[in-house]
C-alpha positions as a printed Julia matrix, in Angstrom:
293×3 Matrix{Float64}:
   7.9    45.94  -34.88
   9.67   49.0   -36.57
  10.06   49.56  -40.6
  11.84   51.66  -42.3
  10.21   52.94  -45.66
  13.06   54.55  -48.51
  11.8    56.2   -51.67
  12.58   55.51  -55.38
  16.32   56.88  -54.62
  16.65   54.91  -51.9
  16.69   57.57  -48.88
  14.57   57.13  -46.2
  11.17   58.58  -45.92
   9.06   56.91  -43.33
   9.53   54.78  -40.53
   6.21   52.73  -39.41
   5.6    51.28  -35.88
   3.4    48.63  -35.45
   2.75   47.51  -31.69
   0.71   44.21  -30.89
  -0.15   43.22  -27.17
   0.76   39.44  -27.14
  -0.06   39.09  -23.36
  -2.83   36.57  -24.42
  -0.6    34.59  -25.97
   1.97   34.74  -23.47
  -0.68   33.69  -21.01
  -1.78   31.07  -23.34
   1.66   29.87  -23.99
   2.57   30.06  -19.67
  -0.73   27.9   -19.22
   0.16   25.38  -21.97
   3.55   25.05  -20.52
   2.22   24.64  -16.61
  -0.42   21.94  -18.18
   2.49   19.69  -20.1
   4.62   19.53  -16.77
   1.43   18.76  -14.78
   1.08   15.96  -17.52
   4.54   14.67  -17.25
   4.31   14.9   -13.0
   1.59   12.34  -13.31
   2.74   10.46  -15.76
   6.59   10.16  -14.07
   4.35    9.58  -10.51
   1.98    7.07  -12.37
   5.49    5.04  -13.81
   7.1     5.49  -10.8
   4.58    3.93   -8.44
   4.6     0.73  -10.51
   8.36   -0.05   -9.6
   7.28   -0.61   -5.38
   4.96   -2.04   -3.3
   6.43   -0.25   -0.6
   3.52    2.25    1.52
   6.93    4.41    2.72
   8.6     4.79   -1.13
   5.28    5.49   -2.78
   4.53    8.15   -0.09
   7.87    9.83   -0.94
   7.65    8.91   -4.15
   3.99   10.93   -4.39
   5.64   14.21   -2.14
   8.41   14.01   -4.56
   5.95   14.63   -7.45
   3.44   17.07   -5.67
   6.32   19.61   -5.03
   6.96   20.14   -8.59
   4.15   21.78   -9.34
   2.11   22.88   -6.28
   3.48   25.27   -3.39
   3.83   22.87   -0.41
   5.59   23.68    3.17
   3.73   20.51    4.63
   2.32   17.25    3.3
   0.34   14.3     5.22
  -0.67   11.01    3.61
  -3.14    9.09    6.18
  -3.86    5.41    5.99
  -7.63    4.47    6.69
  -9.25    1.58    8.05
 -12.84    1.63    7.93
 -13.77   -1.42   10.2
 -11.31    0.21   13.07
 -12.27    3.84   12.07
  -9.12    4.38   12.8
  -6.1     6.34   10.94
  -2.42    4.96   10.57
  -0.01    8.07    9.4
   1.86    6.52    6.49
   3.94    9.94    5.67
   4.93   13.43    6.92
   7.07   16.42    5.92
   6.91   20.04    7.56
   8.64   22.96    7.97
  11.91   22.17   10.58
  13.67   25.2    10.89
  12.57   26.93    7.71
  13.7    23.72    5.68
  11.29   20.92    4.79
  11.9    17.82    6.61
  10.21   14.3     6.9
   8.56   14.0    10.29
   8.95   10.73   12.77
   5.19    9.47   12.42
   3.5     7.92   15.49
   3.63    4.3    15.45
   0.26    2.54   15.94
  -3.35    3.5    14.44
  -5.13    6.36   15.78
  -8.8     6.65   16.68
 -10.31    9.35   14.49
 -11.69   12.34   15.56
 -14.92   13.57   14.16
 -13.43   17.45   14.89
 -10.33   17.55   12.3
 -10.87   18.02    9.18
  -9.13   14.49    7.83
 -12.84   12.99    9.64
 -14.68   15.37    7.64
 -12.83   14.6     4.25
 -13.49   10.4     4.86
 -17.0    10.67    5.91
 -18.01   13.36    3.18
 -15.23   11.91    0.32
 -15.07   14.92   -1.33
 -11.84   17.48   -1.27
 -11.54   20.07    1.1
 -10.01   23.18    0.21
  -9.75   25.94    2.93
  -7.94   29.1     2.64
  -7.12   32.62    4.95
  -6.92   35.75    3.72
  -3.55   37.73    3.69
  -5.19   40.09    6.32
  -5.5    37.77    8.97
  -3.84   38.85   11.79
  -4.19   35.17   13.18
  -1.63   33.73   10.67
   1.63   33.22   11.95
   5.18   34.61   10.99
   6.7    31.46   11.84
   5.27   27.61   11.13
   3.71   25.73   13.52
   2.51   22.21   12.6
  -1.13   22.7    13.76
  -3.92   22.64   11.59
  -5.26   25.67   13.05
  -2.37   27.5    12.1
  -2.01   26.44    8.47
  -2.95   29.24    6.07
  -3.49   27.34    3.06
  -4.81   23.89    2.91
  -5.82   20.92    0.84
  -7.08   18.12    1.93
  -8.49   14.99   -0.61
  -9.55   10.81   -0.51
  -7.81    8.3    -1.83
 -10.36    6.04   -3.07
  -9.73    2.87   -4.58
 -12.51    0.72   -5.54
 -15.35    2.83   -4.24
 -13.58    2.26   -0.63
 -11.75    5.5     1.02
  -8.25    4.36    1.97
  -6.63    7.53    3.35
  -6.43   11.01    2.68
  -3.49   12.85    1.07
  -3.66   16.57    2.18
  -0.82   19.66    1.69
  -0.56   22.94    3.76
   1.45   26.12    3.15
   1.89   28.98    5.91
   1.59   31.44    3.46
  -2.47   33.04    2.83
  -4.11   32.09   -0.36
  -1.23   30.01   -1.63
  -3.83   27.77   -3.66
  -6.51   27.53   -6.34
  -9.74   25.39   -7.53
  -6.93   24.42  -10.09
  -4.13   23.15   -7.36
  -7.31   20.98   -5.74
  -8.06   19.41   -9.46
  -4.29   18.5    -9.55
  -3.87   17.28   -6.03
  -7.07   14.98   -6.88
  -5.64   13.21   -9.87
  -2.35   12.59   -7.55
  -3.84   10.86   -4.74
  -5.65    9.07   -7.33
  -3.02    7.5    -8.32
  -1.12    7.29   -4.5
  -4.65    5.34   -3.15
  -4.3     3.25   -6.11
  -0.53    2.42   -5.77
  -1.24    2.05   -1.81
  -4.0    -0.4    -2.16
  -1.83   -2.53   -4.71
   0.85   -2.16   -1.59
  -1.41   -3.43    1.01
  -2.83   -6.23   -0.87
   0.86   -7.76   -1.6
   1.63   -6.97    2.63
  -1.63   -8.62    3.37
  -1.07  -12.28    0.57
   2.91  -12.09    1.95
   1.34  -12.4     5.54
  -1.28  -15.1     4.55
   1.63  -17.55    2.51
   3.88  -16.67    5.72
   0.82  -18.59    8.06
  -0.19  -20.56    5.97
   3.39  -22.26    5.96
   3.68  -21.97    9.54
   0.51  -24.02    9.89
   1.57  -26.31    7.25
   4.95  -26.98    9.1
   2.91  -27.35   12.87
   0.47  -29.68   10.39
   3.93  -31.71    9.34
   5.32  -31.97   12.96
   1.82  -32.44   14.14
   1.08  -35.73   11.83
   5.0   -36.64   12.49
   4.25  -36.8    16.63
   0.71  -38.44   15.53
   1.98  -41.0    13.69
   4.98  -42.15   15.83
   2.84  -42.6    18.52
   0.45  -44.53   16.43
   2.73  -46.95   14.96
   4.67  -47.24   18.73
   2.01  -49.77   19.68
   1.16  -51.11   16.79
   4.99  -52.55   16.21
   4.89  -54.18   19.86
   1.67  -55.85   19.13
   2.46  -57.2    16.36
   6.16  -57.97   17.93
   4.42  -59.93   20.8
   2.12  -61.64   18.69
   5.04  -62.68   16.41
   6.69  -64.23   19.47
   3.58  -66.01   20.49
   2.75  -67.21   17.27
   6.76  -68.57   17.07
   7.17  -69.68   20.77
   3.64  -71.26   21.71
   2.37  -72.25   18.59
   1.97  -75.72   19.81
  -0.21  -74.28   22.53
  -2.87  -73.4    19.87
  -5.28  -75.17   17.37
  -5.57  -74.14   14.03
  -8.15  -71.91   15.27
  -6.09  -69.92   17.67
  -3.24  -69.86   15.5
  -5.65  -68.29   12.59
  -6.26  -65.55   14.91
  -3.23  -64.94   16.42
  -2.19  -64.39   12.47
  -5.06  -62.01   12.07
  -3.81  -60.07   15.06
  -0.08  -59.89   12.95
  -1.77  -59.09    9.75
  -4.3   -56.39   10.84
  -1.08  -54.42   12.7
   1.13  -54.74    9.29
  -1.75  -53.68    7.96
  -2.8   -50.48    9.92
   1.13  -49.75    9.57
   0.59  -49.6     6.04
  -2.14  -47.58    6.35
  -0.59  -44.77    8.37
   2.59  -44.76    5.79
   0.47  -43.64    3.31
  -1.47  -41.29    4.89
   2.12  -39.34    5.56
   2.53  -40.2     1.97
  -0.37  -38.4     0.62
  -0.18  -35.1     2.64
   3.88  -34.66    1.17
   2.19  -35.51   -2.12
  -0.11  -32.9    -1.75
   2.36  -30.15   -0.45
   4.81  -30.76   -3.33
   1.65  -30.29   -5.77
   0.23  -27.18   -4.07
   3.77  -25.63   -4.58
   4.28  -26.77   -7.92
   0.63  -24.62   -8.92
   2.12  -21.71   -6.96
């Protein structure tokens, strides 16, 4: 800041310089500003998420977000199911020809190996963050997607309900691309993801239930259908034949023989009506269980 002092008369007589270093501020001001977009990436992830139940758009969704604000040339989001120990990739992008492109995933679960580093990051749950130095003459020039060959990695759980469900991790080619800081962030994203993902599977897994259970109910429908035709079949010519006894040699019986030969009409009308209204009550009860639906 430069002044320039004038006497009584007006001329100039002095010129003060006053210098202030401001780099604290600036840094102050640079961290502020990396804090509030950090803010707003989880905030526009956290909104975001709640528009799908899709696994494949929140994975996206999530990369979409991470890019923003941490250095990524590859990012992984593994599904995990404890009861299988075994590891379903939901998501992949990589370096393809020095652009970033999603990567066909293998179709099926995997069995996990204790060896990689996604084993160590379920069985542990805590983040892994490793890192080479800029010196290492075993880091490549060119990106290959093998873990041993990534310079810069993070790797963290998603955890949802004290239960690991997967692990969201991000790799760079270049040495010491990331901080204590980028893990922190990273952390508070797949958060969110595991939660989003578990929300995801739940609606898969009660769509998949209400799909058997109506394909039982409808085997239960033509099952009682079959049952009951083939119940009544005999019933009707029973009580068909007995009618034509009872009309055509009723002279052939006393009044005790007729009495029974009535009983045999009455207890087939009757079993008839029983059998109606047990395909009565199960329609009754379908149309109420989808009415409470």
């Amino acid at each position: 800041n430069t002044t320039l002092l004038r006497n009584a008369a007006g001329d100039p007589v002095l010129m003060v310089n006053i210098a202030r270093d401001i780099s604290e501020r600036q840094a102050s001001r640079e961290e502020l500003s990396r804090q509030l977009q950090r803010l707003q990436v989880l905030y526009d992830l956290s909104s975001a998420l709640t528009e799908t139940l899709n696994t494949d758009d929140i994975a996206r969704t999530t990369y979409q977000q991470v890019e923003k604000v941490i250095p990524v040339d590859g990012f992984v989001i593994d599904l995990y199911d404890e009861e299988k120990n075994e590891i379903r990739r939901a998501f992949a992008m990589d370096l393809v020809k020095g652009l970033r492109a999603e990567i066909e995933v293998p179709r099926g679960p995997i069995s996990l190996d204790r060896s990689v580093s996604t084993a160590e990051v379920i069985s542990s749950r805590k983040p892994l963050l490793r890192l080479r130095s800029s010196s290492d003459q075993h880091v490549p020039l060119h990106p290959v997607a093998r873990e041993s060959k990534r310079a810069s990695l993070m790797m963290v759980p998603m955890v949802s309900k004290q239960k690991t469900i997967g692990v969201l991790s991000v790799h760079s080619y270049e040495a010491e691309m990331y901080s204590q800081e980028h893990l922190t962030l990273l952390q508070s994203i797949a958060h969110l993801a595991g939660i989003a993902i578990e929300k995801a599977q739940l609606y898969q897994e009660t769509i998949r239930k209400s799909l058997e259970i109506e394909a039982r109910n409808k085997e239960l429908d033509d099952f009682t259908y079959v049952v009951s035709h083939d119940l009544k079949e005999p019933l009707i010519s029973v009580e068909g034949y007995a009618k034509m006894i009872r009309h055509e040699y009723q002279q052939l019986f006393d009044a005790g023989g007729r009495e029974y030969l009535q009983a045999v009409v009455d207890s087939c009308s009757h079993m008839k009506r029983l059998i109606d209204d047990l395909l009565l009550l199960s329609r009754i009860s379908k149309v109420t269980e989808q009415r409470s639906t």
